[in-house]
C-alpha positions in Angstrom: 96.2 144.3 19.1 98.9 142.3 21.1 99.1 138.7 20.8 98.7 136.2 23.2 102.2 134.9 24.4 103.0 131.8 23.0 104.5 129.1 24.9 107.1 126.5 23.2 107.9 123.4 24.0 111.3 124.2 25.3 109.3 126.3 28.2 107.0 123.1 28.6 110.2 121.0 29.2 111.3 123.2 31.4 108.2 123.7 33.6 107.7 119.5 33.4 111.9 119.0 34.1 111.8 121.7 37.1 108.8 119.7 38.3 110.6 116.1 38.4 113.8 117.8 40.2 111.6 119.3 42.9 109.5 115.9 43.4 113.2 114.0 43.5 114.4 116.7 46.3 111.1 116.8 47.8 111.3 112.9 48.4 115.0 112.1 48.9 115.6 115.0 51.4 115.8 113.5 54.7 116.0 116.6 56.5 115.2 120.4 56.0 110.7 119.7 57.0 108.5 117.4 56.5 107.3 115.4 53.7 104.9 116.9 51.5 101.1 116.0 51.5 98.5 116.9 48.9 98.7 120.4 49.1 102.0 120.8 49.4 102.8 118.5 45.9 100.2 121.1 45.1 102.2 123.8 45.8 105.3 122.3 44.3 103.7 121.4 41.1 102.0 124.6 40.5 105.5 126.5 41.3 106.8 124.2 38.6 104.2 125.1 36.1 103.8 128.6 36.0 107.2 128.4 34.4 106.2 127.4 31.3 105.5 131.5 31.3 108.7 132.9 32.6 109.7 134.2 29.3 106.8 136.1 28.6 105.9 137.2 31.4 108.9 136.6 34.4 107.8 139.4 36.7 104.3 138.2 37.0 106.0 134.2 37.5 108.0 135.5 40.0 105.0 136.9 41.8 103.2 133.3 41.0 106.2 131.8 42.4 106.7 133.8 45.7 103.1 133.1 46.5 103.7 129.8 46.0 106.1 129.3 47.6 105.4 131.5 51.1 102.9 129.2 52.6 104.9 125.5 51.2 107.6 127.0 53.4 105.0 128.5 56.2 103.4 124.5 56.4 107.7 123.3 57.0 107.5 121.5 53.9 110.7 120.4 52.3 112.3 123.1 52.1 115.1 122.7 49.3 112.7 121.0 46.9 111.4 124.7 46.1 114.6 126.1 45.8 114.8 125.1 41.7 111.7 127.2 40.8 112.9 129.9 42.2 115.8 130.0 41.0 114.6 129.3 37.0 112.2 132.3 37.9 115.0 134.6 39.2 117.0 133.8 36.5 114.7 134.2 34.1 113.9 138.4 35.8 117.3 138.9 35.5 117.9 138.1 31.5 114.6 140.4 31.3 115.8 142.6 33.1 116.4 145.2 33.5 118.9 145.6 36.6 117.4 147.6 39.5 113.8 145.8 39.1 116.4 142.2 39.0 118.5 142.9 42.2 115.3 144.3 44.2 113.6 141.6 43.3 116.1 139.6 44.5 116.4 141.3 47.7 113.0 141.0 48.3 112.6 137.3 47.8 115.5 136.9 50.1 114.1 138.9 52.5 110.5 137.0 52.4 112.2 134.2 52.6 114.3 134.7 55.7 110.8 136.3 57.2 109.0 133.2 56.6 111.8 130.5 57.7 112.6 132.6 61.1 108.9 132.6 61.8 108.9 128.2 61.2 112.3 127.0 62.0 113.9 130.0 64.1 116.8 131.5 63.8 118.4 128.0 62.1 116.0 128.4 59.2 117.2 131.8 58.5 120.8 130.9 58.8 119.7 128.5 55.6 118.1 130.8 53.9 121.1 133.4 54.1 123.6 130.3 53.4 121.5 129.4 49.9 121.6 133.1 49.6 125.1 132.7 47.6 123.5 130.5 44.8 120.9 132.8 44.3 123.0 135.9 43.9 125.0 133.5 41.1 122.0 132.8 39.2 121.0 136.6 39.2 124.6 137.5 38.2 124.4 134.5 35.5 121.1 136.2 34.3 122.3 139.4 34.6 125.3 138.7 32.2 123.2 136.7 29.6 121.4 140.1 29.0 124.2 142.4 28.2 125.1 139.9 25.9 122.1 139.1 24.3 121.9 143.2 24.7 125.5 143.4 22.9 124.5 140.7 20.3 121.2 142.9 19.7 123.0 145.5 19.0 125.9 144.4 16.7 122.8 142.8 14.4 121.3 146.3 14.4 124.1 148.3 13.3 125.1 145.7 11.0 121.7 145.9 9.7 121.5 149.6 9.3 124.6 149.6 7.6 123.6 147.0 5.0 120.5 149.2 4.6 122.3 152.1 4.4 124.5 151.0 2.0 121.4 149.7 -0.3 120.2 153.4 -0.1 123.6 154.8 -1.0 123.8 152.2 -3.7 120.1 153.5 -4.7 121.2 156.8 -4.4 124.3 156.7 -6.7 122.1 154.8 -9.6 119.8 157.4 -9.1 122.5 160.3 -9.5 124.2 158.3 -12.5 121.4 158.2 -14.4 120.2 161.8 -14.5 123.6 162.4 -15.2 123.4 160.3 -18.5 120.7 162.2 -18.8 121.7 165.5 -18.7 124.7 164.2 -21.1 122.4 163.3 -23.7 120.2 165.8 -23.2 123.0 168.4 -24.1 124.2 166.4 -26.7 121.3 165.2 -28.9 119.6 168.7 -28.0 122.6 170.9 -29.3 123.5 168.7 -32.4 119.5 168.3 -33.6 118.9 171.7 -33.0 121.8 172.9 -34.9 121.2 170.6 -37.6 117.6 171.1 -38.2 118.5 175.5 -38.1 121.3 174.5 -41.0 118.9 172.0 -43.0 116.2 174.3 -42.5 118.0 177.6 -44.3 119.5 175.5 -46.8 115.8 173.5 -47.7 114.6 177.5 -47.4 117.1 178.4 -50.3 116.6 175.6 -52.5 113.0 175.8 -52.2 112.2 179.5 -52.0 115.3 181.5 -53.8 117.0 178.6 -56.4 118.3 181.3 -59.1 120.6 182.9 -55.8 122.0 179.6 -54.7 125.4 180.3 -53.3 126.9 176.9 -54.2 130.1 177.1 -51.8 127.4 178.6 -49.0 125.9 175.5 -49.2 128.5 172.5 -49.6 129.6 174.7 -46.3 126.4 174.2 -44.5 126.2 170.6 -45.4 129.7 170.4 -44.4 128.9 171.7 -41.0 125.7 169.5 -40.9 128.6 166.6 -41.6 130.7 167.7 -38.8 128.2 168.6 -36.3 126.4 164.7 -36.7 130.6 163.5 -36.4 131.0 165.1 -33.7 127.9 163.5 -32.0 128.2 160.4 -32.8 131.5 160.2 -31.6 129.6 161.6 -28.3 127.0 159.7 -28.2 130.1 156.6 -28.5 131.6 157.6 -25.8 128.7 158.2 -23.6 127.3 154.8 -24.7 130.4 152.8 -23.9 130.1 153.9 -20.1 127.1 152.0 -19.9 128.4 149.0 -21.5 128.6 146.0 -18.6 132.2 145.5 -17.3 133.3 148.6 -19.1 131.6 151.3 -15.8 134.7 152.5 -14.8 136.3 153.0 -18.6 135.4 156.6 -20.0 136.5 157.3 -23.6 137.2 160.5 -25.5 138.2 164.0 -24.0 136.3 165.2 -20.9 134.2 168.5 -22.1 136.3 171.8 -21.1 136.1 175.7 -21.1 139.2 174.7 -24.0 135.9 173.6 -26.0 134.2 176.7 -25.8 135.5 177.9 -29.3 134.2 174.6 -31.0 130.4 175.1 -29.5 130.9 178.7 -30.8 132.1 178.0 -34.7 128.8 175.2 -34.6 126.2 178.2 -33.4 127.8 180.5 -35.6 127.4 178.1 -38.2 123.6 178.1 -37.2 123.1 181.9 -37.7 124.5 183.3 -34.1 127.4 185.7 -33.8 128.5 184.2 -30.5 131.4 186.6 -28.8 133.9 184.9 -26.6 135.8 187.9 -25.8 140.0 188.0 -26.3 140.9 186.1 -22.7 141.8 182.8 -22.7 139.6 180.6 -20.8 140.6 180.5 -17.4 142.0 177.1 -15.3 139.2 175.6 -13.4 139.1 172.3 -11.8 137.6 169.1 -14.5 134.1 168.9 -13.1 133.7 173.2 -12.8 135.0 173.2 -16.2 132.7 170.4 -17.6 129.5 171.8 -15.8 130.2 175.5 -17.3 130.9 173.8 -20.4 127.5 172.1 -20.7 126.0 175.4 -19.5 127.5 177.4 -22.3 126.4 174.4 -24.9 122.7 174.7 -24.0 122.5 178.4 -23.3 123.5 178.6 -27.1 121.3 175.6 -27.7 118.2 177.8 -26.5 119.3 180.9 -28.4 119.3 179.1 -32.0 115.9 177.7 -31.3 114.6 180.8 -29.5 116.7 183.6 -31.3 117.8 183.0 -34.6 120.3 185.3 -35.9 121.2 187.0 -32.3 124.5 188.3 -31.2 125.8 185.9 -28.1 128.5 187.5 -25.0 129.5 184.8 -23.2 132.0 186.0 -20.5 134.1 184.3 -17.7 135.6 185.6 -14.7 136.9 184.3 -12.3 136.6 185.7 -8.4 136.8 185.0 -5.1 137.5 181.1 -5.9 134.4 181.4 -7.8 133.8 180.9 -11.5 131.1 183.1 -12.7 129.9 182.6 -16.0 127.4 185.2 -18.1 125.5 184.0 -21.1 123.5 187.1 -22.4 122.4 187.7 -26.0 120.2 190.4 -27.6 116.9 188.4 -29.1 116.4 187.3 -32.2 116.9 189.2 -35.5 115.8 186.7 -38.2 113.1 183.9 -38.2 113.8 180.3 -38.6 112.1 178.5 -41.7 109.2 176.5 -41.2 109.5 176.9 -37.3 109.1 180.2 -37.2 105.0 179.6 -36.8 104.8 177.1 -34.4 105.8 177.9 -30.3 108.8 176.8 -28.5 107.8 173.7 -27.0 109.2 173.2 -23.3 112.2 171.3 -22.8 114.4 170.2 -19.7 117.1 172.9 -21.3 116.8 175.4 -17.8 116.3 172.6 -15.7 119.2 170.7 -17.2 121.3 173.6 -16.3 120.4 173.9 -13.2 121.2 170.9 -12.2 124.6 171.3 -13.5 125.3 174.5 -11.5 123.6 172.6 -8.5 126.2 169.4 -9.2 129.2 171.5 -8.3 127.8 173.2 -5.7 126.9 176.4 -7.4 124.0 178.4 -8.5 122.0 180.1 -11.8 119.9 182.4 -12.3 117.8 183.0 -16.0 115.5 185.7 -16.9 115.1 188.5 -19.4 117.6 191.1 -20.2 116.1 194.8 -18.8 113.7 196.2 -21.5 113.2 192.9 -22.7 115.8 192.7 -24.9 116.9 189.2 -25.0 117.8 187.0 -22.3 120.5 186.6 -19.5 122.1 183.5 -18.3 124.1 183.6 -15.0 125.8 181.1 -13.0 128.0 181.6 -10.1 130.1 177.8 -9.5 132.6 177.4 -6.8 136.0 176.2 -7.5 136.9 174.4 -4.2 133.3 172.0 -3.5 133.3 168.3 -3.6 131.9 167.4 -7.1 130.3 164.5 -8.8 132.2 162.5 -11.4 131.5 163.5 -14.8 131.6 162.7 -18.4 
């Protein structure tokens, strides 16, 4: 429901100050018609206050004003104590705008107004009416030239507006991407290193529990050993993943940047978990820092999923490199042994797929999981280009 237009004082002012300027010309002018009687102040004051309107509503005052105004010139009134009126009203149509409606209205008022003053005064009145004609066409101009700057003014606020809200929502955006990218981070971390742990703590508990007269002694300072390392190597990690979020220290990021140079480390940990992971003889090949660290988290959690899913499988994780594309292939061939005390209970569902997803979708590239043919194991594939823009990374 619209609102009914509400007038200010400033528009009172102006109706009551327009009002006191036509009464002055109206009883000074010693020429130009004759004095006004009660209609005409009639007349002249109503002219004057319909003003109090002209910014809400300037078309409809200019209408008020023009009928107004016809017959106070028709009765030879004083003439130039109406002009003020219609000038504030004219005015007041051309900041509204906008400019064909201003400059036919202008036209037309002219026009009525040379009608009506040939028909009283002759051809003299007209002759006035064209001679004021000059100060109206200023006001209009004046008018028209305080809108395209009010226009302009508009405009500027706007764009500086949606810039400022536009650089909120890219502010939003990138807090938004940061955080599931810590995410992810830990995710991969704490997933891979509990995991690994709990497979290694579990066989050795298994031993000690179940089979104490064939305790390999050296078996099992090397499984706690590994345990030892693996918990090193994520708390130095977790450190460094922790000290990006420290205040004033954002733009600082510790330790080495995860790399396909890595892969051999996150192989010697699964193996040391029960998997025979196969890296193949070629060196890794050279990818750009983000493709590296995105197949590197890939490769972490694909092996990740096998010792919790398939104990004791036989890993292939391969790397090629084509078309400006790095396509990597995690497959391996099901489990072959079961996992202590785990063995009973089902996988519970994990952010492991969806994690690398989003990894393969960070570069700009794609994966694809499923099971092998025959069900025999499962097959991770992921196809990242070597040439996108990429997201910083840790």
């Amino acid at each position: 429901m619209s609102k009914t237009p509400r007038i200010t004082r400033q528009d009172i002012v102006l109706a009551v100050g327009t009002c006191a300027v036509q009464s002055v010309l109206a009883v000074a002018s010693g020429s130009g018609g004759r004095g006004p009687d009660a209609l005409g102040w009639g007349l002249l004051t109503g002219s004057a206050a319909v003003l109090a309107w002209r910014r809400h509503r300037p078309m409809a005052v200019m209408l008020a004003i023009v009928v107004l105004i016809a017959p106070y010139h028709a009765l030879d009134y004083v003439h130039q104590a109406a002009l003020p009126a219609s000038l504030v009203a004219l005015y007041s149509v051309a900041v509204a705008g906008p400019r064909p409606r201003t400059y036919a209205t202008l036209v037309g008022s002219v026009t009525l107004m040379a009608g009506v003053m040939t028909v009283v005064a002759g051809r003299g009145g007209a002759w006035d009416v064209l001679r004021v004609g000059g100060w109206i066409l200023a006001v209009v101009v004046l008018g028209d030239a305080v809108r395209i700057n009010r226009r302009y003014v508009a405009s500027v606020l706007e764009r500086a507006e949606r810039a400022e809200l536009s650089r909120e929502e890219e502010a939003a955006r990138r807090v938004v991407d940061e955080r599931m990218r810590i995410a992810r981070d830990l995710h991969d971390l704490l997933a891979h290193s509990i995991t690994v742990i709990g497979v290694q703590a579990s066989v050795a508990g298994h031993v000690l529990r179940e089979d104490p007269e064939l305790l390999d002694r050296a078996q099992l300072a090397q499984t706690l050993e590994g345990i030892s390392d693996t918990c090193r190597d994520a708390r130095a990690e977790l450190r460094a993943t922790l000290e990006v979020l420290r205040a004033g220290q954002a733009d600082e990021r510790p330790g080495p940047v995860p790399s396909l140079a890595g892969l051999p480390d996150l192989a010697r940990v699964a193996e040391a978990a029960g998997l025979t992971v196969d890296l193949g003889d070629a060196e890794p090949p050279a990818v750009p820092p983000a493709v590296g660290v995105a197949a590197y988290r890939i490769v972490q959690e694909a092996l990740t999923n096998a010792v919790r899913h398939a104990p004791g499988c036989r890993v292939r994780v391969a790397l090629a490199v084509n078309g400006g594309r790095l396509r990597l292939t995690v497959e391996d061939d099901g489990p072959r042994v079961l996992v202590r005390d785990t063995a009973a209970r089902p996988p519970s569902p994990g952010y492991g797929l969806i994690g690398m997803r989003e990894r393969a979708r960070s570069v700009g590239g794609t994966l694809t999981t499923g099971p092998r043919p025959a069900n025999d194991g499962f097959a991770i594939s992921a196809d990242l280009p070597l040439c996108a823009t990429l997201e910083a990374t840790r």
